[in-house]
N, CA and C atoms as a LAMMPS dump frame, in Angstrom:
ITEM: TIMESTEP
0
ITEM: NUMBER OF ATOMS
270
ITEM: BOX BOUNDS ff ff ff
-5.0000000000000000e+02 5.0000000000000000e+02
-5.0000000000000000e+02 5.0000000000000000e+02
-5.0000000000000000e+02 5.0000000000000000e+02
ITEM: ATOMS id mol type element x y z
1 1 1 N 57.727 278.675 -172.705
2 1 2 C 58.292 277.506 -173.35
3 1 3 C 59.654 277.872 -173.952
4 2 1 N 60.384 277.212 -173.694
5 2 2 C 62.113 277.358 -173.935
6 2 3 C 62.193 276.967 -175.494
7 3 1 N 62.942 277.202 -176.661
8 3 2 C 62.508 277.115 -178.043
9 3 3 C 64.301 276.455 -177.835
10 4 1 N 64.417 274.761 -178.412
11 4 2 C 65.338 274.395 -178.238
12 4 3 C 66.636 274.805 -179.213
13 5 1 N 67.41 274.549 -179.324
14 5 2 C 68.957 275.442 -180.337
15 5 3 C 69.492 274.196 -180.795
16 6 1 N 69.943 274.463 -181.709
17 6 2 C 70.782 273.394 -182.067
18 6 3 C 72.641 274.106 -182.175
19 7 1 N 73.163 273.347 -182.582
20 7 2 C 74.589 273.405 -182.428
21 7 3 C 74.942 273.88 -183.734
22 8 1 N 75.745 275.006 -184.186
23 8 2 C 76.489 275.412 -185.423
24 8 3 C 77.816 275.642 -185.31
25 9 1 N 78.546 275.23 -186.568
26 9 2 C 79.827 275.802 -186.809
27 9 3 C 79.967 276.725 -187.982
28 10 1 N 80.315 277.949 -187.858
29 10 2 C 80.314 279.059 -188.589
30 10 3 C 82.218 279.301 -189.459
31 11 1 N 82.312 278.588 -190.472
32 11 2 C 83.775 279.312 -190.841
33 11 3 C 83.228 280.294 -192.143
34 12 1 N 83.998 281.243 -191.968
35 12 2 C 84.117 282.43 -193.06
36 12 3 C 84.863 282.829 -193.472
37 13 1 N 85.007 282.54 -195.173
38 13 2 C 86.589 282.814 -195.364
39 13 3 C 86.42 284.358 -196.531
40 14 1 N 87.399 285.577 -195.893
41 14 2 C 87.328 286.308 -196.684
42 14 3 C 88.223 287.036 -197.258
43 15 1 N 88.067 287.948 -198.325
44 15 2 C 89.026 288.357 -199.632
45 15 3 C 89.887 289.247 -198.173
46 16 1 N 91.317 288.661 -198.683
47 16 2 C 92.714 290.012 -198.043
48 16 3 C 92.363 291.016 -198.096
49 17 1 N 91.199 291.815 -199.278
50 17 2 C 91.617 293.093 -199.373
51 17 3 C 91.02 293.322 -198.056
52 18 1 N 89.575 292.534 -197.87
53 18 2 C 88.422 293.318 -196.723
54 18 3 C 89.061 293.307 -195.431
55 19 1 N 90.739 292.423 -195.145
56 19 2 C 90.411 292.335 -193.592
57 19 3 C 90.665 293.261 -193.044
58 20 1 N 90.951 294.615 -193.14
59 20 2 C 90.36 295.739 -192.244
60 20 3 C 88.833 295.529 -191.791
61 21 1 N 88.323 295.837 -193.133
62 21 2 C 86.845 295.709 -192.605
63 21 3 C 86.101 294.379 -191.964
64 22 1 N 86.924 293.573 -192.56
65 22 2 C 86.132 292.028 -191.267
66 22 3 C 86.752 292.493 -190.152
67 23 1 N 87.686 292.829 -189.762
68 23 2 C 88.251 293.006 -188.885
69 23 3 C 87.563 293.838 -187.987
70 24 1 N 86.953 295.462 -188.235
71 24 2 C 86.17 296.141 -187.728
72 24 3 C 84.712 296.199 -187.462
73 25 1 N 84.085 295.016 -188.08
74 25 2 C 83.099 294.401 -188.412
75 25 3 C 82.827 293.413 -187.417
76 26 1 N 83.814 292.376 -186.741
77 26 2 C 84.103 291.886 -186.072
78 26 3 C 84.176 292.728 -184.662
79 27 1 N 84.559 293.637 -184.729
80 27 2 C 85.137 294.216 -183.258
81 27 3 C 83.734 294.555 -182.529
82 28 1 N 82.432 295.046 -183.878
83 28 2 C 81.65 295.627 -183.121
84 28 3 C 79.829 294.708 -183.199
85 29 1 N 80.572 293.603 -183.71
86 29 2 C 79.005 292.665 -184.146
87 29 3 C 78.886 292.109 -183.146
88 30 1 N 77.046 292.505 -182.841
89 30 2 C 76.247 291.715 -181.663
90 30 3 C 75.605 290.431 -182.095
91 31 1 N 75.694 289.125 -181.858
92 31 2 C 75.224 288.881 -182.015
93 31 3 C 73.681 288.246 -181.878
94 32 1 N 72.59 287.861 -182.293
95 32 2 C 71.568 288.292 -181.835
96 32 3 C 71.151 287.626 -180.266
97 33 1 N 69.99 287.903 -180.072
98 33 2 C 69.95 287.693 -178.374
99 33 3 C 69.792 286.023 -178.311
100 34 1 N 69.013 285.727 -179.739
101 34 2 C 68.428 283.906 -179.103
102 34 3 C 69.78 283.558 -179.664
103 35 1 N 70.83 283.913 -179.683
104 35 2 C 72.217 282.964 -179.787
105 35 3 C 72.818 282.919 -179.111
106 36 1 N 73.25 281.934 -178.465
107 36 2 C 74.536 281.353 -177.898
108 36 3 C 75.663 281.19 -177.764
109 37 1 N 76.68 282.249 -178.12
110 37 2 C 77.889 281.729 -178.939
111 37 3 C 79.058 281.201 -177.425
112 38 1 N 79.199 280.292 -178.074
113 38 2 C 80.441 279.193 -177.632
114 38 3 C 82.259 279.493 -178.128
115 39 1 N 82.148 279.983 -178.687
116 39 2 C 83.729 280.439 -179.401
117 39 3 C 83.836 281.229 -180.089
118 40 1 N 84.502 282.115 -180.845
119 40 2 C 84.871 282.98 -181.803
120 40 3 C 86.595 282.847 -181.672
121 41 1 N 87.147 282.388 -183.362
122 41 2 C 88.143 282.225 -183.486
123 41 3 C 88.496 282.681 -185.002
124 42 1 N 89.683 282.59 -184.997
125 42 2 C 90.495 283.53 -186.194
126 42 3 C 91.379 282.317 -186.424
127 43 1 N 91.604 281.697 -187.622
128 43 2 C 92.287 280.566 -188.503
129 43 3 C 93.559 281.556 -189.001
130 44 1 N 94.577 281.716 -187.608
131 44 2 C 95.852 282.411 -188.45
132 44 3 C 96.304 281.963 -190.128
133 45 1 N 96.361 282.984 -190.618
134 45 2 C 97.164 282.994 -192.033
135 45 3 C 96.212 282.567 -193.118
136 46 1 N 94.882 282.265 -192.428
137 46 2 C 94.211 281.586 -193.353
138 46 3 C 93.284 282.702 -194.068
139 47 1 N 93.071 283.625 -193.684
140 47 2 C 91.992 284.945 -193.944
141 47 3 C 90.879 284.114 -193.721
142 48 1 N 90.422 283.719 -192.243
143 48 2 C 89.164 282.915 -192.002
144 48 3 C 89.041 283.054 -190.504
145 49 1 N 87.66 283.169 -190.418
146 49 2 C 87.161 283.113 -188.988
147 49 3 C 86.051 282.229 -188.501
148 50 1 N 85.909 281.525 -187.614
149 50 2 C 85.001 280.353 -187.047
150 50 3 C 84.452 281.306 -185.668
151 51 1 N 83.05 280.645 -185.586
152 51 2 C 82.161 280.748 -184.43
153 51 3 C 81.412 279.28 -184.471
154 52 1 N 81.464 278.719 -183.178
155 52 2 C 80.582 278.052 -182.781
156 52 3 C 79.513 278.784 -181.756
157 53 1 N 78.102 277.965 -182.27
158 53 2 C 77.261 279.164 -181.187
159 53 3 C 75.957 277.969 -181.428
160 54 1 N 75.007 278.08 -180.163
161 54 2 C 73.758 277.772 -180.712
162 54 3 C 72.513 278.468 -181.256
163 55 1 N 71.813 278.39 -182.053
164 55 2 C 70.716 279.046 -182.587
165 55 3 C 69.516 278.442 -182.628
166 56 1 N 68.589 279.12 -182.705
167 56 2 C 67.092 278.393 -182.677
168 56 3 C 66.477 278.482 -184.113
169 57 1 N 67.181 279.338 -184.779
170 57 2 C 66.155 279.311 -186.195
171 57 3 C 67.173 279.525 -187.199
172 58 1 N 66.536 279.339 -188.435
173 58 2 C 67.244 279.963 -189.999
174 58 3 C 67.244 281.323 -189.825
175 59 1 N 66.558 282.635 -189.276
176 59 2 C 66.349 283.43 -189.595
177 59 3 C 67.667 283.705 -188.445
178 60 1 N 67.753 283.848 -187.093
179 60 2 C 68.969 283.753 -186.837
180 60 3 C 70.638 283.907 -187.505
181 61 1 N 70.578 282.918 -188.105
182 61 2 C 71.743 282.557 -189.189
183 61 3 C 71.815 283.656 -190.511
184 62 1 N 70.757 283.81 -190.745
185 62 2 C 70.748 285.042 -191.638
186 62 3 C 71 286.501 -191.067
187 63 1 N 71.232 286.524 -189.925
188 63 2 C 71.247 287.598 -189.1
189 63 3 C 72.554 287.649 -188.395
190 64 1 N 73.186 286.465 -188.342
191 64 2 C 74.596 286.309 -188.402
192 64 3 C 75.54 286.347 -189.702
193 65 1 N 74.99 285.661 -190.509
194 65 2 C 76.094 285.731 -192.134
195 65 3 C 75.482 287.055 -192.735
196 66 1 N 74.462 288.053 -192.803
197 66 2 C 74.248 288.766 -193.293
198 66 3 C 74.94 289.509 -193.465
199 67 1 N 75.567 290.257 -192.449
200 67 2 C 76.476 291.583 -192.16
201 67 3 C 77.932 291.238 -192.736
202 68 1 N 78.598 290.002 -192.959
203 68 2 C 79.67 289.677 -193.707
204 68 3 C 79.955 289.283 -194.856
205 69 1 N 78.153 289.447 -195.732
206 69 2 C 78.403 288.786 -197.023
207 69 3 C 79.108 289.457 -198.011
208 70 1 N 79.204 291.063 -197.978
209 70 2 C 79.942 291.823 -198.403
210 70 3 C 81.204 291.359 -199.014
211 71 1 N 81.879 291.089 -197.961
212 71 2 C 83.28 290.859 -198.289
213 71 3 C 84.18 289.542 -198.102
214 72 1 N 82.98 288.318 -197.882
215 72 2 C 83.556 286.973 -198.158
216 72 3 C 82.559 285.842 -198.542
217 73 1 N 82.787 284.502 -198.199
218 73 2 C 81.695 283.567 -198.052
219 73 3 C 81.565 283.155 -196.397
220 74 1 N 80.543 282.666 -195.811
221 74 2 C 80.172 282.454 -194.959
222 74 3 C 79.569 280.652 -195.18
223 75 1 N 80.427 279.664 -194.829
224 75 2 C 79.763 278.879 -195.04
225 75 3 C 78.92 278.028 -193.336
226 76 1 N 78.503 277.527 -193.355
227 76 2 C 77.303 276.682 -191.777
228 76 3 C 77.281 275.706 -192.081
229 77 1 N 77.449 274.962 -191.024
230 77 2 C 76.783 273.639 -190.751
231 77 3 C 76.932 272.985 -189.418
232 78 1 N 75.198 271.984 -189.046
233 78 2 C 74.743 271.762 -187.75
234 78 3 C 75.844 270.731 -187.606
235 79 1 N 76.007 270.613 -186.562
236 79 2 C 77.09 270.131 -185.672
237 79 3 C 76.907 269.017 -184.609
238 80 1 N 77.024 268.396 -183.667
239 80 2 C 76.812 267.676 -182.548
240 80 3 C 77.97 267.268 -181.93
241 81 1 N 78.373 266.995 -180.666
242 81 2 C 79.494 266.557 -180.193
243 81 3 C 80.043 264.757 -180.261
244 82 1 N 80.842 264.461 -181.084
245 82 2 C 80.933 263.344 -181.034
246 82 3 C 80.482 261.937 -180.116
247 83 1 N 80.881 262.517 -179.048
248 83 2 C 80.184 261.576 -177.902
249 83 3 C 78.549 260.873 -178.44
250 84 1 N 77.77 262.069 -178.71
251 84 2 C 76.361 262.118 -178.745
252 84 3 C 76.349 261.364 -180.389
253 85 1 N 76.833 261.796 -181.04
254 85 2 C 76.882 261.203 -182.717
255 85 3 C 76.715 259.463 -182.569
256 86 1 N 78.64 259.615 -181.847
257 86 2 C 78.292 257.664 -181.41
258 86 3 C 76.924 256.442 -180.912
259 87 1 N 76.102 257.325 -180.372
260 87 2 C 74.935 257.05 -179.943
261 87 3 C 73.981 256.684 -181.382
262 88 1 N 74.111 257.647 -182.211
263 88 2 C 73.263 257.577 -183.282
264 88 3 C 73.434 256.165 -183.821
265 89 1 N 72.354 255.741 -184.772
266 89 2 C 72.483 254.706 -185.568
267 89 3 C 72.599 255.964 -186.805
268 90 1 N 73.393 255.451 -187.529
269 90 2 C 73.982 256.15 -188.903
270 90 3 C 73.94 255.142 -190.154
């Protein structure tokens, strides 16, 4: 049985001093196997980085923001593609 994912957007914004270490942190993070990732991007000038990816669980997500809580905030939230939103009754 296929365990369905939903859609996340991952921005993380962190302190100047760390970006060596986000930086190297970045170069070598797996992320876990039931994820999906769709993008990984860097917000020039902003000291911030975005991933879109899909995931199947909370515990997931904790397994992604874990390793960066060190040296910034990590904020999430589920996502959907507009197209599909329009559909919704809201």
């Amino acid at each position: 049985m296929e365990v369905e994912k939903m859609l996340f957007v991952l921005w993380y914004k962190f302190d100047p001093d760390h970006t060596e270490r986000v930086r190297e942190l970045w170069k070598h993070f797996k992320f876990p196997e039931s994820v999906k990732v769709i993008g990984r991007y860097v917000l020039i000038g902003r000291h911030m980085s975005v991933a879109i990816f899909d995931a199947p669980n909370e515990a997931s997500l904790l397994k992604i923001t874990g390793p960066f809580s060190s040296f910034g905030v990590a904020h999430i939230a589920p996502a959907m593609p507009l197209e599909e939103a329009n559909q919704v009754t809201w």
